[in-house]
LOGUBA-834435 format. One record per residue (C-alpha): residue number from 1; residue in one letter; x, y, z. Coordinates in Angstrom, 1 decimal, m for minus. Example, Ala and Ser with C-alpha at 12.3 -4.5 7.8 and 13.67 -1.06 7.14 Angstrom:
{resi: 1; resn: a; c1: 12.3; c2: m4.5; c3: 7.8}
{resi: 2; resn: s; c1: 13.7; c2: m1.1; c3: 7.1}
% end
This chain:
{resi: 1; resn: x; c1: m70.8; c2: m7.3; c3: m32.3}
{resi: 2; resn: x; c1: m67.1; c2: m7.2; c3: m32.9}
{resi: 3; resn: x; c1: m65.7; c2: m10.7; c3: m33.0}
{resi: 4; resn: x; c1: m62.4; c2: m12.2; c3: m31.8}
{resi: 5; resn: x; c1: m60.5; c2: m14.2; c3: m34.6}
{resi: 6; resn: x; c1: m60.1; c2: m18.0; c3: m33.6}
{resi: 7; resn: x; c1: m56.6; c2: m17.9; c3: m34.3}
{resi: 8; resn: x; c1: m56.2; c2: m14.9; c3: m32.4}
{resi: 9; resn: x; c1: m53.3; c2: m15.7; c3: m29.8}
{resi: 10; resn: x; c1: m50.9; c2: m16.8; c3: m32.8}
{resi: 11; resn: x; c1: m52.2; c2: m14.1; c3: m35.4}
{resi: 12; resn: x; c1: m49.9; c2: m11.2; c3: m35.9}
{resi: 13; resn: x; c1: m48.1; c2: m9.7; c3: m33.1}
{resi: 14; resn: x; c1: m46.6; c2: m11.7; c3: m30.4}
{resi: 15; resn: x; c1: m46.8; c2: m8.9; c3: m27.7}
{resi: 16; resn: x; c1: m48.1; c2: m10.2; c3: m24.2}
{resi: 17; resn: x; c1: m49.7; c2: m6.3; c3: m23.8}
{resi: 18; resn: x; c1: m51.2; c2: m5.7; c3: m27.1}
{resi: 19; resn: x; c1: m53.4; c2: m9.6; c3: m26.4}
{resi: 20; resn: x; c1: m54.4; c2: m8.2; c3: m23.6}
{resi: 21; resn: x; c1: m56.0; c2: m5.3; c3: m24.9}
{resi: 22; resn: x; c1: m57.7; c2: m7.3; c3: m27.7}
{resi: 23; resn: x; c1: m58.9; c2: m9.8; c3: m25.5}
{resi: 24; resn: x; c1: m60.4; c2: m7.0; c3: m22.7}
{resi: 25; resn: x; c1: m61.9; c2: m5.3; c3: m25.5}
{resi: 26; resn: x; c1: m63.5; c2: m8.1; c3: m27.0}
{resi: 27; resn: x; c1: m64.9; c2: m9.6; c3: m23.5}
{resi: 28; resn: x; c1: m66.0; c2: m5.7; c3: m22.8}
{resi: 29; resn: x; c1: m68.2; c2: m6.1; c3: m25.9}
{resi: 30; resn: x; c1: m69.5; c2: m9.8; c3: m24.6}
{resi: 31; resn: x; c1: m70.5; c2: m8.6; c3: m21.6}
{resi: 32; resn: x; c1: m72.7; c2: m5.7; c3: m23.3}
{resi: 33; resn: x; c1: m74.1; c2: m8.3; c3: m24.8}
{resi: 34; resn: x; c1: m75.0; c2: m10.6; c3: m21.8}
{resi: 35; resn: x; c1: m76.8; c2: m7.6; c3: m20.0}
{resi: 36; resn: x; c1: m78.8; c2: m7.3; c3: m22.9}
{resi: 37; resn: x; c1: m79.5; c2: m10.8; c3: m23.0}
{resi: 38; resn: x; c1: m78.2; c2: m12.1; c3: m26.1}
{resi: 39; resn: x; c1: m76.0; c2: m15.0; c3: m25.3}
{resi: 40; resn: x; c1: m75.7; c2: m16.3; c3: m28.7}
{resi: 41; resn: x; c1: m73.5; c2: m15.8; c3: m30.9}
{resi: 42; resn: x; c1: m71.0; c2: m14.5; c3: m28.1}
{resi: 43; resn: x; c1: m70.7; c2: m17.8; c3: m25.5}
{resi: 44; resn: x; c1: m70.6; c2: m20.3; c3: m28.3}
{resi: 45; resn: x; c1: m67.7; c2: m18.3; c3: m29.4}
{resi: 46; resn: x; c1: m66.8; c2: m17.9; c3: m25.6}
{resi: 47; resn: x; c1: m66.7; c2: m21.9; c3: m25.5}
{resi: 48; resn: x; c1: m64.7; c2: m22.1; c3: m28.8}
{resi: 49; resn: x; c1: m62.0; c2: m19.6; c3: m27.3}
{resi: 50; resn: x; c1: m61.5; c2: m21.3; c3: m24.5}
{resi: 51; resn: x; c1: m61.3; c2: m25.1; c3: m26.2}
{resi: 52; resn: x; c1: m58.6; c2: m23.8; c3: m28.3}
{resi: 53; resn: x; c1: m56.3; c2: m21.8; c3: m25.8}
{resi: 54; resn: x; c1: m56.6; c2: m25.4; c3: m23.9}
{resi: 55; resn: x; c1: m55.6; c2: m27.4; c3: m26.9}
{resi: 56; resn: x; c1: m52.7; c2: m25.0; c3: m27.2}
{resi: 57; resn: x; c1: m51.7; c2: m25.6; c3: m23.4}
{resi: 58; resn: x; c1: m51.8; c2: m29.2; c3: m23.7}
{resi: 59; resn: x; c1: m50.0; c2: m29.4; c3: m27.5}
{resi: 60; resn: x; c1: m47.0; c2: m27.0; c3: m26.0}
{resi: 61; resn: x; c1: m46.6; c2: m29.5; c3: m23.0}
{resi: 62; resn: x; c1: m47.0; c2: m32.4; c3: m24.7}
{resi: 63; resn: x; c1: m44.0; c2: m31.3; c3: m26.8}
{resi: 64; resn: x; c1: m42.3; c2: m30.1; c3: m24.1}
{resi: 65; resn: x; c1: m42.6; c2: m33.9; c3: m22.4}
{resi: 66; resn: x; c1: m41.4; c2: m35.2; c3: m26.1}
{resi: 67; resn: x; c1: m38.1; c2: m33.4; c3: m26.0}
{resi: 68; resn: x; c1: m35.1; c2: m35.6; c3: m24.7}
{resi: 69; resn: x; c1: m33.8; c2: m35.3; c3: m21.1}
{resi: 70; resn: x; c1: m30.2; c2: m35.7; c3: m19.5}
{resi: 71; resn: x; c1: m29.1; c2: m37.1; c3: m16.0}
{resi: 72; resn: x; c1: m29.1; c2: m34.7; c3: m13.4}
{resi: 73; resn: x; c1: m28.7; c2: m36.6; c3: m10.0}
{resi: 74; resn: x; c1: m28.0; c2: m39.7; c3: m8.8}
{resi: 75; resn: x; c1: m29.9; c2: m41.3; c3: m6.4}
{resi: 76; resn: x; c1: m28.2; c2: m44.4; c3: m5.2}
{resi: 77; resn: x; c1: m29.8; c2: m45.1; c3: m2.3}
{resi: 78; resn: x; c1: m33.6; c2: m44.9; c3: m3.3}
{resi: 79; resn: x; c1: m32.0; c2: m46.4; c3: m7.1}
{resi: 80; resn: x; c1: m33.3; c2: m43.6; c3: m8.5}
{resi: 81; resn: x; c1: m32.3; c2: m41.0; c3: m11.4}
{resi: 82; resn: x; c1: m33.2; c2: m37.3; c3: m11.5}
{resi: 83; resn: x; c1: m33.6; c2: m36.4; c3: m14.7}
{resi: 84; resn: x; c1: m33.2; c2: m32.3; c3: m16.4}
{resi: 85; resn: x; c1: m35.3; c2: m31.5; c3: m19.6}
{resi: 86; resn: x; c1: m33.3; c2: m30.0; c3: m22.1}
{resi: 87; resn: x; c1: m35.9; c2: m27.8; c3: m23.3}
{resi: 88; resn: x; c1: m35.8; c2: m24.5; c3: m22.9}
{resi: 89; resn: x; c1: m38.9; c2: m21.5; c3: m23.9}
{resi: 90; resn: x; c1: m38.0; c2: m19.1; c3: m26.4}
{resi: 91; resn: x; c1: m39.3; c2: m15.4; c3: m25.6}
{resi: 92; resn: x; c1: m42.3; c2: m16.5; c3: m28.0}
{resi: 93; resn: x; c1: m43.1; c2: m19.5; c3: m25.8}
{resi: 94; resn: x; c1: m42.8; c2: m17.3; c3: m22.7}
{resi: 95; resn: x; c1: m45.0; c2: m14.7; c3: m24.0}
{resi: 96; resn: x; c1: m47.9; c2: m17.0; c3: m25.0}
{resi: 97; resn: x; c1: m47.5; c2: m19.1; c3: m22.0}
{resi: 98; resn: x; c1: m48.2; c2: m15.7; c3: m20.5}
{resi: 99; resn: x; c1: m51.0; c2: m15.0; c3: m22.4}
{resi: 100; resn: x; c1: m52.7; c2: m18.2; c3: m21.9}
{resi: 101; resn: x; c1: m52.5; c2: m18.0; c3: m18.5}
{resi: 102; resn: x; c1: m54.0; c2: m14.3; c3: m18.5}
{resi: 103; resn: x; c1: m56.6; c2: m15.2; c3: m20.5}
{resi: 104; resn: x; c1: m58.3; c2: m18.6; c3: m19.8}
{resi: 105; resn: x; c1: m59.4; c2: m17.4; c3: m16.5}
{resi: 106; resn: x; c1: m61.2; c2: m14.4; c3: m18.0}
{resi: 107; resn: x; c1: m62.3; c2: m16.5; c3: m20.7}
{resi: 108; resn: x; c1: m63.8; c2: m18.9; c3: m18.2}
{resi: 109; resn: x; c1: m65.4; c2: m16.2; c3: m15.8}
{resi: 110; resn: x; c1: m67.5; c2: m15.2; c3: m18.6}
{resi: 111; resn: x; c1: m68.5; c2: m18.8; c3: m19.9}
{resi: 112; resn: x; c1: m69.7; c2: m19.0; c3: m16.6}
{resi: 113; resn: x; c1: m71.6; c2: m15.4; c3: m16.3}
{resi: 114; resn: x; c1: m73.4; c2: m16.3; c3: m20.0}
{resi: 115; resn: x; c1: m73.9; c2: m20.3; c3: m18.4}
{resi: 116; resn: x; c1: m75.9; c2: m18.9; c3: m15.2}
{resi: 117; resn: x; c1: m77.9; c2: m16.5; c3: m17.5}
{resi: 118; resn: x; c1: m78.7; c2: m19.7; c3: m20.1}
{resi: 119; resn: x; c1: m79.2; c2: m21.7; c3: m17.4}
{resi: 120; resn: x; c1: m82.2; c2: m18.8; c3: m15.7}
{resi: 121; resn: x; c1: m83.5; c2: m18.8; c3: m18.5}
{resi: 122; resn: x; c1: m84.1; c2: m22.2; c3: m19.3}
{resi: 123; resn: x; c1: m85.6; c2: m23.1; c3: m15.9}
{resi: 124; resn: x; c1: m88.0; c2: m21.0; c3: m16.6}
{resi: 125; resn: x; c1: m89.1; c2: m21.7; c3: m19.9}
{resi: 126; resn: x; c1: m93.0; c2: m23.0; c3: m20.0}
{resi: 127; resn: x; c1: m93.4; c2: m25.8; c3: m22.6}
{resi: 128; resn: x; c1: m96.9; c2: m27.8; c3: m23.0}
{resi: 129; resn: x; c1: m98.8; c2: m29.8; c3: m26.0}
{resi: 130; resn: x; c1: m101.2; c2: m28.4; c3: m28.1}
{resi: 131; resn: x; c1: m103.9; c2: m30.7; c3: m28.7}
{resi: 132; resn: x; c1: m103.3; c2: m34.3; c3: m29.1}
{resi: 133; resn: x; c1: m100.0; c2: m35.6; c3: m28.7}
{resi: 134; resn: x; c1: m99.0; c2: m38.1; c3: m31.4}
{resi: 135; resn: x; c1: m96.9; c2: m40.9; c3: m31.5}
{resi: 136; resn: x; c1: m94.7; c2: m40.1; c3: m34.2}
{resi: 137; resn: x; c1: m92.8; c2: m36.5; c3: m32.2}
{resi: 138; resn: x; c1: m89.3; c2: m36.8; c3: m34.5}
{resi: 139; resn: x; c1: m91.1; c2: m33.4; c3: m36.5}
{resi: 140; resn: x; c1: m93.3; c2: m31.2; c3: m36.0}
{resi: 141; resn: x; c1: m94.4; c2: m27.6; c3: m34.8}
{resi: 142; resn: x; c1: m92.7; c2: m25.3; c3: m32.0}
{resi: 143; resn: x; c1: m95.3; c2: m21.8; c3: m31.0}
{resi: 144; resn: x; c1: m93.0; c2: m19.8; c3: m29.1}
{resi: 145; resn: x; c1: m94.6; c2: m16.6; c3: m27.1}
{resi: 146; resn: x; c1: m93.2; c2: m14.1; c3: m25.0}
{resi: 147; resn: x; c1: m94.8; c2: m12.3; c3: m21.8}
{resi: 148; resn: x; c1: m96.8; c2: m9.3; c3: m22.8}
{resi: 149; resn: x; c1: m97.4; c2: m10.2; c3: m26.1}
{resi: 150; resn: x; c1: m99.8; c2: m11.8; c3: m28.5}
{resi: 151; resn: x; c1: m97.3; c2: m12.8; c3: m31.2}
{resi: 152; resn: x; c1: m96.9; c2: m16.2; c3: m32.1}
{resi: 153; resn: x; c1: m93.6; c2: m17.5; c3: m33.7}
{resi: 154; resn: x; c1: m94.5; c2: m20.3; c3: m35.6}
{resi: 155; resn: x; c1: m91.5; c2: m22.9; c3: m35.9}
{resi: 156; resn: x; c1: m90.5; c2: m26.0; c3: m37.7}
{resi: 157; resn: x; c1: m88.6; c2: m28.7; c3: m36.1}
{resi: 158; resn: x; c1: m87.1; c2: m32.0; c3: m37.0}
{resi: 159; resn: x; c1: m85.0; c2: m34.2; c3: m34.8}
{resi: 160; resn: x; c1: m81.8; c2: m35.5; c3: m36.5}
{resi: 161; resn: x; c1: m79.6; c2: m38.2; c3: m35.5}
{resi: 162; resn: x; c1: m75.7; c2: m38.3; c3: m35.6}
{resi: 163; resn: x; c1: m73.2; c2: m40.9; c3: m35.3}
{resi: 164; resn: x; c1: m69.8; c2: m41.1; c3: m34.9}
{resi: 165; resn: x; c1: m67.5; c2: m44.6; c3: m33.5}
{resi: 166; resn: x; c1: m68.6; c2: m44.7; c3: m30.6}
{resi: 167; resn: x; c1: m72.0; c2: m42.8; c3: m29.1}
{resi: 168; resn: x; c1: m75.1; c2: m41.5; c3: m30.8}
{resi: 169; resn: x; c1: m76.3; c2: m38.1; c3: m30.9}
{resi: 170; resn: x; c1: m79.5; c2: m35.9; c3: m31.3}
{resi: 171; resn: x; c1: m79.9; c2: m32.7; c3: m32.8}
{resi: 172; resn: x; c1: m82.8; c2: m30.6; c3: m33.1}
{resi: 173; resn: x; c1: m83.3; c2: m27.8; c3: m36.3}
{resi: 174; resn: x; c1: m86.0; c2: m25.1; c3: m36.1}
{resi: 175; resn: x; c1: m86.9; c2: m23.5; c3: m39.7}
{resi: 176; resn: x; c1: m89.5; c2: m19.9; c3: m39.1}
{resi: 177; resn: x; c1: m92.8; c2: m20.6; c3: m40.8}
{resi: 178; resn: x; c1: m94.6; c2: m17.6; c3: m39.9}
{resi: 179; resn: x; c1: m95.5; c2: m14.8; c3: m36.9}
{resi: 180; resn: x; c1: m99.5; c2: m14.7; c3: m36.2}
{resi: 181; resn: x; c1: m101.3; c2: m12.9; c3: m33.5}
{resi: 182; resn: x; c1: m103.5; c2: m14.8; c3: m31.4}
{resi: 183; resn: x; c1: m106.9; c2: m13.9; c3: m31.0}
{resi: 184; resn: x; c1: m110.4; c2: m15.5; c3: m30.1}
{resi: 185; resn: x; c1: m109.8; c2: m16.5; c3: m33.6}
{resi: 186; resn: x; c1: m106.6; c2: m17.4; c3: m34.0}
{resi: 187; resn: x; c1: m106.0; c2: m19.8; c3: m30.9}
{resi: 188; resn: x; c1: m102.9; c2: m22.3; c3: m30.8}
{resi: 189; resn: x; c1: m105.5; c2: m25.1; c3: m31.5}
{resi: 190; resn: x; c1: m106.6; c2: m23.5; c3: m34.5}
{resi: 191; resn: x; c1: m103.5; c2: m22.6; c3: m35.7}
{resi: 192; resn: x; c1: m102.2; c2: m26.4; c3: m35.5}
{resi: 193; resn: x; c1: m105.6; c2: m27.3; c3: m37.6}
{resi: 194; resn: x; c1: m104.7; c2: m24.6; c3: m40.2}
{resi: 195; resn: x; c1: m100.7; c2: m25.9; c3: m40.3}
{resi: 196; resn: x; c1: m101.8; c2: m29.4; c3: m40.5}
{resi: 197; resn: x; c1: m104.2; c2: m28.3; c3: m43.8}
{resi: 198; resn: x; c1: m101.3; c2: m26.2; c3: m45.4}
{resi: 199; resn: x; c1: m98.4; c2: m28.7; c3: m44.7}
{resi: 200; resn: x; c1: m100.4; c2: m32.3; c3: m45.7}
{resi: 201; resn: x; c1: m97.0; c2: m34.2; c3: m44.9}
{resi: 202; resn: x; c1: m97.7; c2: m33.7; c3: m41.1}
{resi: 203; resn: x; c1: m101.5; c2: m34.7; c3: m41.2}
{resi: 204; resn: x; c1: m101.6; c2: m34.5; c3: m37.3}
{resi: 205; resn: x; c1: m98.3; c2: m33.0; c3: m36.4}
{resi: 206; resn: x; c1: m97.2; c2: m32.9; c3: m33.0}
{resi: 207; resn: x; c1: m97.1; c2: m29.1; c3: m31.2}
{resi: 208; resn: x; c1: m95.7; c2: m27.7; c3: m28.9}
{resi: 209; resn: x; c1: m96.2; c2: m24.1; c3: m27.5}
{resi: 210; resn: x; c1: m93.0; c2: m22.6; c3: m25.2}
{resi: 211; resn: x; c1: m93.5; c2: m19.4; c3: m23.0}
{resi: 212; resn: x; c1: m91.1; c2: m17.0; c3: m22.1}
{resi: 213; resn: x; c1: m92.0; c2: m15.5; c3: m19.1}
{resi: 214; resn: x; c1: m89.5; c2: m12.8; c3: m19.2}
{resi: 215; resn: x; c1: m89.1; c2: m10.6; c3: m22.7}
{resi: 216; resn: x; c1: m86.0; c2: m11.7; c3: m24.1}
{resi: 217; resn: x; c1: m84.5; c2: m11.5; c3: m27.9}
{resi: 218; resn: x; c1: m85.9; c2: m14.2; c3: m29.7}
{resi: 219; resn: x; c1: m82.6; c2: m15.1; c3: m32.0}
{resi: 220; resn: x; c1: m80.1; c2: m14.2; c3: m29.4}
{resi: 221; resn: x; c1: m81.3; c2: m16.2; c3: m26.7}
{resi: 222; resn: x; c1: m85.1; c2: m17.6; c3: m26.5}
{resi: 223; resn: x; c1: m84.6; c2: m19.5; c3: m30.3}
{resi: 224; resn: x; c1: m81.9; c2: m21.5; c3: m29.2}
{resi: 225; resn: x; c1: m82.3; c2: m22.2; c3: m25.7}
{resi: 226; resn: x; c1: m86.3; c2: m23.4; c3: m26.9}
{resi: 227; resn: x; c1: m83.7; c2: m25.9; c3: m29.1}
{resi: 228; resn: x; c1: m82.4; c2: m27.7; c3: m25.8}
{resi: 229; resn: x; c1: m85.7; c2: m27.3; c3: m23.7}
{resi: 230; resn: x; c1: m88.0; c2: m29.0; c3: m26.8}
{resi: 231; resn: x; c1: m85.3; c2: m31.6; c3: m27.6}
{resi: 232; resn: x; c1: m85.0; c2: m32.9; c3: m23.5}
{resi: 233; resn: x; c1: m89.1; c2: m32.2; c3: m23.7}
{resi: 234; resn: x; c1: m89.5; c2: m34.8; c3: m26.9}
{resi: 235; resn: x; c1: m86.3; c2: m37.3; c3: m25.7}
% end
């Protein structure tokens, strides 16, 4: 898919039309993507676009505010001064205020579209426990399956926290292990016994099977939404 640089409002030429047409043909592209289903990489990016055309907004008027003023009126009666800022936009300032204000709106509009289809599909994500549930859930094993199909993406996962000043976080990271077809054979308890013989640092690991009812693209859209839905499931 053909990406939008993160700098893209400031890079290169400063003309209100030609941003336009890059931003149009790079949300044209987007949405191809979200009828196909595959919201990720595009509504990360989507997010990131947005966060930055914001941080823009709020940097120019910040300085705007910071630039010194001069008596205007006099208002004797309510003691009050009227005050005129001595600022005035360049035609660079004009055009990307122009721009930002074309552009977060569509930029939003489609943060929303990929947010409703994210948001489907996570409500209807299955998720149960294979076998016994340990106590120890910070790692383990995710089996994700699709509708109409007996493949069985075998997953990783380990729950990481992060810190900063003042919360604490937790993130979840998936590594592939294998795809198996189940069978009479091969059945999701068996295939935790076999994991738990080939990985002995996760003796009884706990495992978790999530279900896609709908067929969807399994890096695009059902890997990383089964991210959020087995963190909240574990939490």
């Amino acid at each position: 898919m053909k990406q939008l640089s993160e700098n893209w409002i400031t890079d290169g030429w400063m003309d209100f039309e030609y941003k336009k047409y890059l931003l149009l043909a790079y949300l044209q592209e987007v949405e191809k993507q979200f009828k196909e289903v595959k919201l990720y990489p595009p509504l990360a990016e989507l997010i990131t676009h947005y966060q930055n055309l914001a941080n823009i907004q709020e940097q120019k008027n910040s300085l705007k505010t910071a630039f010194p003023k001069e008596v205007n009126k006099a208002d004797f009666q309510k003691l009050k001064l009227e005050y005129q800022n001595l600022h005035v936009d360049g035609e660079s300032m004009k055009t990307l205020d122009e721009i930002i204000n074309f552009a977060m709106p569509k930029i939003k509009s489609q943060i929303e579209e990929g947010k409703s289809i994210y948001d489907f599909l996570e409500e209807n994500l299955e998720i149960e426990t294979i076998g016994l549930s340990p106590l120890y859930q910070k790692e383990g094993y995710a089996f994700l399956t699709l509708e109409r199909s007996t493949d069985i993406y075998i997953y990783r996962y380990k729950i990481n926290f992060f810190q900063n000043s003042m919360d604490k976080f937790r993130g979840i990271a998936m590594q592939f292990v294998s795809k198996v077809t189940k069978s009479l054979v091969d059945t999701f308890e068996n295939i935790k016994l076999d994991l738990a013989k080939l990985y002995k640092d996760l003796p009884n690991p706990a495992t978790f099977r999530i279900h896609s009812p709908s067929v969807i693209p399994l890096e695009e859209s059902f890997l990383p939404i089964s991210k959020r839905v087995l963190l909240q499931h574990v939490n």
